[in-house]
N, C-alpha and C positions, 0 to 999 in steps of 0.2 A: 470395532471394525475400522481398519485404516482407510480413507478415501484418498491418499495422496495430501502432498503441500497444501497448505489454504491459499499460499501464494508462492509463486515460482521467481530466483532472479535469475537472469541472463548471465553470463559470462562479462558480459558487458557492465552490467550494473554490478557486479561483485566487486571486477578489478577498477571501477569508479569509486565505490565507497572506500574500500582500501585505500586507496590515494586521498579519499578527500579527509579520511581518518589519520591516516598520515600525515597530512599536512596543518593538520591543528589538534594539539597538543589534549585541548579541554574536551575534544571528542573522545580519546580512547576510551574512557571509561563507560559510554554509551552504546547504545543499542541503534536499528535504526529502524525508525517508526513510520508505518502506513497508516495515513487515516485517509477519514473524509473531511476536509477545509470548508464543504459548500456544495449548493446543488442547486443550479438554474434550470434554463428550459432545454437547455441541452443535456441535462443530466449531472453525473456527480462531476465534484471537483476533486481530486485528489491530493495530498499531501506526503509527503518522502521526507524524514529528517533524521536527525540523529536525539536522541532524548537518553532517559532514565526510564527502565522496567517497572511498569508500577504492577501490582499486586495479582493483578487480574490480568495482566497482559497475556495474552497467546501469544509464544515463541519457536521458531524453527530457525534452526541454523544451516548456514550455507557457505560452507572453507569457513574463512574466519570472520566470517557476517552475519549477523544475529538479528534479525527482524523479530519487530514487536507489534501487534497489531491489539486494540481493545476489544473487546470481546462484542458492542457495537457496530464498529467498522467491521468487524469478520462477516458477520450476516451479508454486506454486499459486496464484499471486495474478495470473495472467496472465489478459487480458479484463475487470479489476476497472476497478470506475468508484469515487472515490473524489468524496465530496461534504462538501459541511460541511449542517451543523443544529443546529439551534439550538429544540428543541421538547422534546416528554414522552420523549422518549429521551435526549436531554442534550443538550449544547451541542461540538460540536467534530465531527470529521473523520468522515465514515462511509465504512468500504471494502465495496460493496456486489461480491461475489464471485460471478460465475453458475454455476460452478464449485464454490462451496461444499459442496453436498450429494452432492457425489460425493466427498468427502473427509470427511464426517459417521461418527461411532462411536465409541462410546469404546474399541474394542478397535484401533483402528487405529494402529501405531506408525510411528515415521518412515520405516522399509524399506517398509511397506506404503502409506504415503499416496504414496513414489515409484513402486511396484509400478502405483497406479492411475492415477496421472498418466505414465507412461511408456507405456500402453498403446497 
């Protein structure tokens, strides 16, 4: 059964990566990866880069954009829309997560943030 994207990019974030692909050389041959960097009390952290496909990855392509996501990160970062910006928040990737605040707490450890998402 298909459920849709695990993750959606913007228009915005495609023709960002293009460009940032473009402009270094040692990227083309990468993918570009969603993880998680981290998780305070506000919740996850995210991370956007360009890597190598490893084994396990889950991939969807989008034009000529190939996100890779671990099979880890997928459990929380599934429905995320992933955009670029470039304003009073900063300049680069945003992973906006609807999902996010059912995974908020700073008591919440890894067995527990799968507890929630496994529900």
């Amino acid at each position: 059964m298909n459920h849709g994207p695990l993750i959606t990019l913007t228009p915005r974030a495609i023709e960002a990566a293009c460009s940032l692909r473009a402009g270094n050389a040692e990227w083309t041959k990468f993918d570009l990866r969603v993880y998680l960097s981290g998780k305070g009390c506000d919740g996850f952290e995210y991370g956007v880069s360009f890597d190598a496909r490893q084994d396990l990855d889950l991939a969807e392509a989008f034009d000529s954009i190939v996100t890779i996501i671990d099979p880890e990160t997928a459990k929380y970062v599934g429905g995320s829309t992933i955009d670029w910006v470039d304003d009073e928040r900063g300049r680069g990737f945003l992973v906006e997560n609807p999902n996010h605040k059912k995974f908020r707490g700073k008591f919440f450890k890894r067995k527990g943030w799968e507890e929630k998402i496994l529900r």
